[in-house]
VEXVO-125521 format. One record per atom (N, C-alpha, C): residue in one letter; x, y, z. Coordinates in steps of 0.05 Angstrom, whole numbers, plus 5000, padded with zeros to 4 digits. Each point is the difference from the previous one (the first is absolute). Layout:
N
AXYZ ...
***
This chain:
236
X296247200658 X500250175024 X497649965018 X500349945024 X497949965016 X500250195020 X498150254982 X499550265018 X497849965025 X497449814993 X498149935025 X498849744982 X497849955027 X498949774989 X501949764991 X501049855022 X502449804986 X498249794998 X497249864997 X498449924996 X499949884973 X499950304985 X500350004976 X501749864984 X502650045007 X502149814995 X501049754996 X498549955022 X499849665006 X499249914968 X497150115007 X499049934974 X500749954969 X501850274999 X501550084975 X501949834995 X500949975028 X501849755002 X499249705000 X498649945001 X498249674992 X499650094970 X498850254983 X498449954986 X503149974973 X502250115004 X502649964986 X501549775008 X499549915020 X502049675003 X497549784985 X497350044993 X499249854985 X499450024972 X502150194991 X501850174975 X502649914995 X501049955028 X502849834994 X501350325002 X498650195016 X501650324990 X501749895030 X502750195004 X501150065017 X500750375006 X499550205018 X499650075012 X502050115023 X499650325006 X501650085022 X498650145008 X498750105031 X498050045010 X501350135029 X499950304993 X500950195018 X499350015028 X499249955022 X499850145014 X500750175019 X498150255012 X500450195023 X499749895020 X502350165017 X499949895023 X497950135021 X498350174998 X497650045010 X498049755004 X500449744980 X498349824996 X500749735025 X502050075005 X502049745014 X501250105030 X500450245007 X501550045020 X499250095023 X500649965030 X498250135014 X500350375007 X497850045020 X499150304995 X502150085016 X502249925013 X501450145022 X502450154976 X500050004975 X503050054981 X499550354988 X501550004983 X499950334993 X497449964985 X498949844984 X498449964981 X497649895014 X498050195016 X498749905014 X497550084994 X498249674999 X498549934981 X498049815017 X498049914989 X498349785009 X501049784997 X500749835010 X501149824990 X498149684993 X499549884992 X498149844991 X500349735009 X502349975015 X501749775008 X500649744987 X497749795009 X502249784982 X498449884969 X497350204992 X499449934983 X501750154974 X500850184999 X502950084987 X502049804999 X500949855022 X502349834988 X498949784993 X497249924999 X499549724991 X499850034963 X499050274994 X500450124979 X503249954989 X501750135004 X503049974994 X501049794993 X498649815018 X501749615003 X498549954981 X497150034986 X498449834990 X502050144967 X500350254994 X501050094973 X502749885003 X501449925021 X502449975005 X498849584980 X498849995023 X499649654989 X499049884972 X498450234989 X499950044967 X502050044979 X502350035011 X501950014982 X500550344993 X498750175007 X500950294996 X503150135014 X500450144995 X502250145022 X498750125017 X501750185024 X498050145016 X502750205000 X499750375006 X501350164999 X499350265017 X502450135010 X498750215019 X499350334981 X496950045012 X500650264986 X499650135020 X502950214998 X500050195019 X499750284998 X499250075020 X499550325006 X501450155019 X502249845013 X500350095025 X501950305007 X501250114976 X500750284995 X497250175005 X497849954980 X498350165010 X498650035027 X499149695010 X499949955022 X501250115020 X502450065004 X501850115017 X500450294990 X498650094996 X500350384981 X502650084991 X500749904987 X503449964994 X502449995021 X499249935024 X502049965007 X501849734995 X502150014996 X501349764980 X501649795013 X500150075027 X501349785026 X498349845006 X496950075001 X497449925020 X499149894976 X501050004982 X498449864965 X500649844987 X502949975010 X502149785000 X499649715018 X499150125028 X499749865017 X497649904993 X497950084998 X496849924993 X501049854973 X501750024975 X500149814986 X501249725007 X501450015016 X501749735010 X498449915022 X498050055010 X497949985020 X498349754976 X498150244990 X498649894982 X500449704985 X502150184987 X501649574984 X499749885013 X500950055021 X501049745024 X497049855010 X498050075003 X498349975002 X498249814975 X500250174982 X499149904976 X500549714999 X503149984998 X502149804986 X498949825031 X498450035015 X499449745020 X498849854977 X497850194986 X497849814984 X501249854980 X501950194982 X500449874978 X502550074996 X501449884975 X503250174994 X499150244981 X502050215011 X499650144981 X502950194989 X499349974977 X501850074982 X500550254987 X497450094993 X499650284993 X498050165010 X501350284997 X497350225014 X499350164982 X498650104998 X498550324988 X498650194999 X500350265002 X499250235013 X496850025002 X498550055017 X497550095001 X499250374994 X499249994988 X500050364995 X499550145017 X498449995020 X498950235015 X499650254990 X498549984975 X500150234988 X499150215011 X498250085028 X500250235007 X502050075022 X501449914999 X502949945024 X502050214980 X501350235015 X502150084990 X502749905004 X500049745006 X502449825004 X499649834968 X502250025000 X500349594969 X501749925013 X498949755010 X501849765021 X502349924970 X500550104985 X502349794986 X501650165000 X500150345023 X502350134998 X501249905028 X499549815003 X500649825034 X503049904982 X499649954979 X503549824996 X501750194985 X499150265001 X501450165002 X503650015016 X498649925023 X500449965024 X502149665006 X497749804991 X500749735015 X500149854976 X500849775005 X499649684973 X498149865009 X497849874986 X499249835001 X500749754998 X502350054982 X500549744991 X501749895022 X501550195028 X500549895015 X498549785022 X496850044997 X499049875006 X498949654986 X501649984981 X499649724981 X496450104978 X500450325003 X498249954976 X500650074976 X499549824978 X501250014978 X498250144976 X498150135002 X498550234979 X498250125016 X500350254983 X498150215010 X499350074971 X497050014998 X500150024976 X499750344975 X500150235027 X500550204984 X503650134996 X501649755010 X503050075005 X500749744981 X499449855000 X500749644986 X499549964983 X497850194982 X499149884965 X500950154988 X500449974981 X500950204970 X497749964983 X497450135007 X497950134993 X501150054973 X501350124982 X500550044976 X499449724982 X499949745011 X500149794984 X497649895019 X497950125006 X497849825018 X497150164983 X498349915000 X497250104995 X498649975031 X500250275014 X498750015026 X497250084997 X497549885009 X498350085008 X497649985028 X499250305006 X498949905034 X498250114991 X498349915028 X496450035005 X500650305018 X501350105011 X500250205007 X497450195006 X499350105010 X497850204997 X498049934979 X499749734998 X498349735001 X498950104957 X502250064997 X500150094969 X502749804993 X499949974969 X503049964998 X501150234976 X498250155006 X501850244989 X500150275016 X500349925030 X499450195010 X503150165019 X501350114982 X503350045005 X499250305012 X498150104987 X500450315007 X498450015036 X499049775006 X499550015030 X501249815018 X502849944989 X501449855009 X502250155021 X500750065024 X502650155006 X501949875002 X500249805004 X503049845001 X499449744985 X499549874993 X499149744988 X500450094960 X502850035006 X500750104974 X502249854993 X501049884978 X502149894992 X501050134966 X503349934994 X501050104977 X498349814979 X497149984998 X498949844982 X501050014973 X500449824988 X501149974968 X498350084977 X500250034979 X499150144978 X497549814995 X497049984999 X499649724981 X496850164989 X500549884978 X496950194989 X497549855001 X501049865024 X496049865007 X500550025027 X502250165011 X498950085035 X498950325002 X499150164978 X498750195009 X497149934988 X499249814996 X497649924990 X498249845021 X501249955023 X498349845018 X499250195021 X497350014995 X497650135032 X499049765017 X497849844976 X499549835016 X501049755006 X499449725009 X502549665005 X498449954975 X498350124981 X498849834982 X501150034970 X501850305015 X501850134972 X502749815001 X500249895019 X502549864999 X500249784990 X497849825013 X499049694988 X499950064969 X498950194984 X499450044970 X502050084993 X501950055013 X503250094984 X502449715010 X498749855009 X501249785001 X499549754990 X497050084996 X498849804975 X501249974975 X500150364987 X501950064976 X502549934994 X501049785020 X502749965006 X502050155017 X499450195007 X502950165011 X500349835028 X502650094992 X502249715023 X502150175003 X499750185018 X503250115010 X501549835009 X503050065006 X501649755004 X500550015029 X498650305017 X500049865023 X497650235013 X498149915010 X497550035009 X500850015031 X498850305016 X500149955034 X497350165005 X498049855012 X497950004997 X498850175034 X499050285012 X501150045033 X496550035007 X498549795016 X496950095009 X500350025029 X497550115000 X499649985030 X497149895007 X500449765002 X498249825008 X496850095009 X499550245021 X497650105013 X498450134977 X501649994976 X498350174977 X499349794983 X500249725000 X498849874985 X497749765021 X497950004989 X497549865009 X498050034985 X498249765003 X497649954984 X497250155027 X501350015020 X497150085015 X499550324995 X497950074986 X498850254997 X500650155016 X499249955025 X500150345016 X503450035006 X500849784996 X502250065010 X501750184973 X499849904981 X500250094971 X499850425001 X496849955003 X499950274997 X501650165023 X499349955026 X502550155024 X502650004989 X500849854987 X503350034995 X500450174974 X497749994990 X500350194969 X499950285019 X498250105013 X499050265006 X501950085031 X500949845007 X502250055020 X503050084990 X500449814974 X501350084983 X500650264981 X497950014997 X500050264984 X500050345015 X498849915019 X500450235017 X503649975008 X501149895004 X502249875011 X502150204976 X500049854977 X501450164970 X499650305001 X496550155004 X500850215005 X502050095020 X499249925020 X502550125019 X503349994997 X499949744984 X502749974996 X502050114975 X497650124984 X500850134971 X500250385010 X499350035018 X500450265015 X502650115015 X500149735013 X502749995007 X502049964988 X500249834975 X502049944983 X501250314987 X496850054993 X500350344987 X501150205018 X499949985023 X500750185017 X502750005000 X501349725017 X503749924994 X500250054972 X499749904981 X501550134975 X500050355001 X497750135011 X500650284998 X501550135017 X501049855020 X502050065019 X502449954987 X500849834988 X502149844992 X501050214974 X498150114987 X500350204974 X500750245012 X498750075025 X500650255010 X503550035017 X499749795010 X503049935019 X502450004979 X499449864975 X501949974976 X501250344981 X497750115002 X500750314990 X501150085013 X499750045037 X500750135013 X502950085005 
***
């Protein structure tokens, strides 16, 4: 997911095609589109799409992640439109095939109640990946709230994860490497980062830890908060 810094990516993306990894690499359309749309943003112009073509020319996929329900404060005509906007746009750079939700976790919208409403797939895209996997047979894990065990400050970035008794054992990427050393080999691994949280340059390191963490509190407040709404609305 390429929440900021598509910089980052690039990188992540060179440093896995000389892995032989292949790769699907989200982006917002805040990163690519100009400032005149509902989603109005800085726009960074064309060093963003030289980014896209270069992961595009590495052999990665490239995919939309959208927000445009929240973007649009639920209105669901203007969210629709900003999604078929967006693609269209996107799909100049590259093909794209699949999208997937950006959280906006302090947004009281979840853009995936947009297909509530509409199909995507009328648009020739063929997965979404919190509607398209059967998570029951997947070992999911994300950098999320720059933990990988960090569910309870997660608000939407939740899946029907499957049973496995070495996914409540990973905090740190070093608990993972040592439980993969031991052999474990699920039979199917989906692996979700966000690129701006991984780097070797220090300051940048520490800002993303401590921007981060302030970030979790806020977002573990709120989680707590909707669930206590949700308990209270359910009795009622």
């Amino acid at each position: 997911d390429v929440d900021r810094l598509p910089i980052n990516s690039l990188i992540l993306a060179q440093i896995e095609n000389s892995k032989g990894i292949e790769a699907t690499y989200y982006f917002r359309a805040i990163h690519y589109y100009p400032k005149n749309t509902v989603i109005s943003r800085k726009n960074p112009g064309l060093e963003i799409r030289k980014v896209i073509q270069n992961i595009k020319m590495l052999g990665h996929e490239t995919g939309y992640h959208y927000e445009d329900l929240s973007a649009c404060n639920g209105n669901m005509q203007n969210a629709w439109d900003s999604f078929r906007r967006n693609l269209d746009e996107l799909r100049k750079l590259a093909s794209i095939s699949t999208v997937c939700m950006h959280g906006s976790p302090l947004s009281r919208w979840d853009s995936r109640r947009l297909w509530d409403k509409y199909d995507y797939r009328t648009l020739g895209i063929v997965c979404e990946p919190y509607f398209d996997i059967d998570y029951s047979k997947v070992v999911y894990l994300t950098d999320t709230g720059r933990r990988w065990d960090g569910s309870r400050y997660n608000i939407r970035d939740k899946v029907g994860q499957r049973s496995d008794e070495n996914y409540n054992r990973f905090h740190s990427t070093f608990d993972i490497i040592d439980t993969l050393d031991k052999g474990w080999k699920p039979d199917v691994l989906m692996i979700n980062t966000h690129p701006q949280r991984w780097t070797n340059n220090p300051f940048h390191w520490i800002t993303e830890y401590i921007v981060q963490n302030a970030k979790n509190s806020i977002k573990y407040l709120v989680a707590k908060y909707r669930r206590e709404c949700a308990g209270e609305n359910s009795s009622s």
